[in-house]
C-alpha positions as CSV (number, residue, x, y, z in Angstrom):
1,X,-151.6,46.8,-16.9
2,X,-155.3,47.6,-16.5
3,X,-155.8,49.9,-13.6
4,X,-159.5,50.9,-14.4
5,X,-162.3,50.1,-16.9
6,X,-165.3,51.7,-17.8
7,X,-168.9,49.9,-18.2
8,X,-169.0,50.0,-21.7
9,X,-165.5,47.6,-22.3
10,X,-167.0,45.1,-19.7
11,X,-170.3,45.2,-22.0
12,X,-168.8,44.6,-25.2
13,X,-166.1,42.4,-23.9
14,X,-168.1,40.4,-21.7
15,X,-165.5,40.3,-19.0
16,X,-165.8,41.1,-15.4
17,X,-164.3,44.4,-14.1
18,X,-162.2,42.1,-11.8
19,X,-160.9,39.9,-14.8
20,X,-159.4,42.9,-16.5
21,X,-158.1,44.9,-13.9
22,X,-154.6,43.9,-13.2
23,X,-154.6,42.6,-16.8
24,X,-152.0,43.6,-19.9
25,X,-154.1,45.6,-22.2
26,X,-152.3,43.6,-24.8
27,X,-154.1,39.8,-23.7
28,X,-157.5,41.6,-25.2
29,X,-155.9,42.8,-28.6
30,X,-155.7,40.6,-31.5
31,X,-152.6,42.6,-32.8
32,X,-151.0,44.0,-29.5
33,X,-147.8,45.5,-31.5
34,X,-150.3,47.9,-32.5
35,X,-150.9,48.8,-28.9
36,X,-146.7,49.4,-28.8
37,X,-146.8,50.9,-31.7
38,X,-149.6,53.9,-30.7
39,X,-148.1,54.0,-27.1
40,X,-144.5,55.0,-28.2
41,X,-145.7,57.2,-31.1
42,X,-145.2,61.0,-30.4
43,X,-148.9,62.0,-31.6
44,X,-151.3,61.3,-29.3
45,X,-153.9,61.5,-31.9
46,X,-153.2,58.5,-33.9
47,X,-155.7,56.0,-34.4
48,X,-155.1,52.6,-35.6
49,X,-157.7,49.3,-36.6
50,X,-157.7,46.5,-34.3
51,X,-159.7,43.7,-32.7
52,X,-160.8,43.3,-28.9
53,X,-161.3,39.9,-27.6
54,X,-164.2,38.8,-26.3
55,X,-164.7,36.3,-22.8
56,X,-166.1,33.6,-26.2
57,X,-162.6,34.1,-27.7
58,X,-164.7,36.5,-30.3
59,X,-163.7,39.2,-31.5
60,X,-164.8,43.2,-31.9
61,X,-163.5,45.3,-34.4
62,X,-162.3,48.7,-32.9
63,X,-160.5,51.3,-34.0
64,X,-158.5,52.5,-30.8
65,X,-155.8,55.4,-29.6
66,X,-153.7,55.0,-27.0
67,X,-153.0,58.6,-24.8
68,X,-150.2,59.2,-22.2
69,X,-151.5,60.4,-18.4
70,X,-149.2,62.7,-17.4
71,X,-149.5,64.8,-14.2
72,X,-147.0,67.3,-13.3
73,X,-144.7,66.3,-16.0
74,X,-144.3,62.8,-14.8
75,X,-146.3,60.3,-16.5
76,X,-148.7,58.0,-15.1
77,X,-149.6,55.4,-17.5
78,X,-152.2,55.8,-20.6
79,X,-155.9,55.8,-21.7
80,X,-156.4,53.2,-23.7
81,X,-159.7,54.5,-26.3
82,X,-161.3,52.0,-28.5
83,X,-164.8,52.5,-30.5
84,X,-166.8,49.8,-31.9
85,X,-166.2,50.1,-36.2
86,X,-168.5,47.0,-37.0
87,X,-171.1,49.0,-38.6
88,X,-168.4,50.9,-40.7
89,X,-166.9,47.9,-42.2
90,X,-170.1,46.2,-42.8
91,X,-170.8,49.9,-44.5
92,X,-167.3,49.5,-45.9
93,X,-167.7,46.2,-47.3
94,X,-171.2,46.9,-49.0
95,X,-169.5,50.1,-51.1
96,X,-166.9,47.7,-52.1
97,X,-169.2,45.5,-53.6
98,X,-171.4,48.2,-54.8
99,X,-168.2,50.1,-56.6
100,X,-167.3,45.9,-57.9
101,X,-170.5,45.6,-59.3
102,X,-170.9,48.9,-60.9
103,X,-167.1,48.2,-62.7
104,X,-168.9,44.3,-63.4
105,X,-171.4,46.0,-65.0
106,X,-169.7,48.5,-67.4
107,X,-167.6,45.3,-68.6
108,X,-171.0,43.4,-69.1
109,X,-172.5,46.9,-71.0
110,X,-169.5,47.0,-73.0
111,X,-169.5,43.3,-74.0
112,X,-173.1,43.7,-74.8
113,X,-172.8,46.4,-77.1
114,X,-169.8,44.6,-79.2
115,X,-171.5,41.1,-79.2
116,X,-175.0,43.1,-80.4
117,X,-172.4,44.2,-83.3
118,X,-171.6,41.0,-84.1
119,X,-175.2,39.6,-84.2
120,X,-176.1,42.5,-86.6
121,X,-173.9,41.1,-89.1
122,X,-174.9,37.6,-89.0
123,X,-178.5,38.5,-89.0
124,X,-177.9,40.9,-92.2
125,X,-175.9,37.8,-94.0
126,X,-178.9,35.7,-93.0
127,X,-181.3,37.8,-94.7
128,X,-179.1,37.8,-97.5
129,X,-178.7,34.2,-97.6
130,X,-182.4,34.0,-97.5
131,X,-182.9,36.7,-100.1
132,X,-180.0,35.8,-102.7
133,X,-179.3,32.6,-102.2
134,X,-182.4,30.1,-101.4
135,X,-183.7,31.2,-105.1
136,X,-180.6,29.6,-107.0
137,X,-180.7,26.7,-104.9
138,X,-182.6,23.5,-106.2
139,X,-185.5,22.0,-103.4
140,X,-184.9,19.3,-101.3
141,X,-181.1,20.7,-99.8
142,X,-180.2,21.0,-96.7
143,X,-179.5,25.2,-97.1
144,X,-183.1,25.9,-95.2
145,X,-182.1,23.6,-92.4
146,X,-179.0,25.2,-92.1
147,X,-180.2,28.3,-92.7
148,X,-183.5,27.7,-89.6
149,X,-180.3,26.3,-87.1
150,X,-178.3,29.1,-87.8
151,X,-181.4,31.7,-86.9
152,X,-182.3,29.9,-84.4
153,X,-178.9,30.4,-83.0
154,X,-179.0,34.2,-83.6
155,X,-182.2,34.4,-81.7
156,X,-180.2,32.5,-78.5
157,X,-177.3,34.8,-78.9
158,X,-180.3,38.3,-78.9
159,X,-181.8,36.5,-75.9
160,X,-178.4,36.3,-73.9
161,X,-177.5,40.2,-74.9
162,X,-180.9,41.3,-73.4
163,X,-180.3,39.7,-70.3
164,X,-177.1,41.5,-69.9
165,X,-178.8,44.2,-71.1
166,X,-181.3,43.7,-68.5
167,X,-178.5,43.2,-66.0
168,X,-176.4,46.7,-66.6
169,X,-179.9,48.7,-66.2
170,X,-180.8,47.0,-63.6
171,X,-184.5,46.4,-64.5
172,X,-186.2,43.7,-63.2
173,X,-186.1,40.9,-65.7
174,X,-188.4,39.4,-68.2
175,X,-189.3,36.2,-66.7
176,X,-191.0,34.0,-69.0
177,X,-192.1,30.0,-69.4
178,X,-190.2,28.1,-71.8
179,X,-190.7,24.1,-73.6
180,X,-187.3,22.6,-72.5
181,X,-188.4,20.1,-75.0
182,X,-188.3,22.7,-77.8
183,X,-184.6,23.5,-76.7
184,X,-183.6,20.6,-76.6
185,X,-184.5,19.6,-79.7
186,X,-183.1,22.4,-81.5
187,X,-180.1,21.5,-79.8
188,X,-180.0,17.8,-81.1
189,X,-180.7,19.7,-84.5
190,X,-177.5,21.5,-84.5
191,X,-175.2,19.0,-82.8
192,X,-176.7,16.5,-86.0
193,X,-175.4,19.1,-88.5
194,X,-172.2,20.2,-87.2
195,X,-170.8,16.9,-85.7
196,X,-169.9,14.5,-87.5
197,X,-171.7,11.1,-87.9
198,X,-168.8,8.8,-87.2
């Protein structure tokens, strides 16, 4: 049981000193086997992550050590030693999602890169197209229609690789005003010429 406190556990606790004293240590731990646990273990030394409760049934995160009192070779009772760790594992946290967006960001680099490849080759075949093809054709076909959706796509596809682009350097982006209309249309474009009518 509690036998003395310091001012620093009625503080962060928010307890009187004459709530706690008299108390089991274990009523203010989240986990008391860990309490056990560190008060049977030969080394004094060993430090373990808990909780304290608070009066608001809130709850501090502390890393603590429990020590025996002994006094010519009879023992006493312990010191029960916690310190506050709420800064560490909001420090903790922040690397964690540091170190998840780093490895997010390779991933996106790496996707980049290959879907860049990819648009290469369709823009080369549209040039092609363009070049080889459009002069064999006879007017009035739908090839330049085709040909306009398909670019138009290609330039969507560049526009998403940027931004991921944009997103691995970390750069602030290019923010820019758009005609949703425009979009749109193109999109009613290319659903007219790949779905079909019925």
């Amino acid at each position: 049981r509690i036998r003395m406190v310091n001012r620093h556990v009625i503080k962060y606790t928010g307890y009187e000193e004459s709530e706690l004293l008299g108390s089991p240590v274990t009523e203010i731990l989240r986990d008391a086997s860990v309490y056990f646990t560190l008060r049977d273990a030969e080394d004094p030394f060993v430090q373990e992550e808990n909780s304290l409760r608070r009066f608001d049934e809130t709850y501090i995160p502390v890393k603590f050590a429990v020590a025996p009192v002994i006094v010519s070779g009879a023992l006493l009772g312990h010191v029960f030693i916690a310190v506050d760790i709420s800064e560490q594992l909001e420090m903790r946290k922040q690397l964690q999602h540091a170190q998840k967006m780093k490895t997010l960001g390779q991933l996106a680099g790496g996707i980049a890169h290959d879907f860049n490849n990819v648009l290469g080759t369709i823009s080369g075949v549209c040039q092609l197209a363009e070049i080889k093809i459009k002069p064999l054709l006879p007017e009035n076909t739908d090839f330049e229609k085709y040909l306009q959706l398909l670019k138009s796509s290609l330039e969507r596809g560049i526009s998403v690789t940027d931004r991921m682009a944009t997103f691995v350097s970390g750069n602030e982006p290019n923010v820019q005003t758009i005609s949703a209309m425009r979009h749109l249309l193109k999109i009613k474009e290319l659903a007219r010429a790949t779905l079909p009518k019925t």
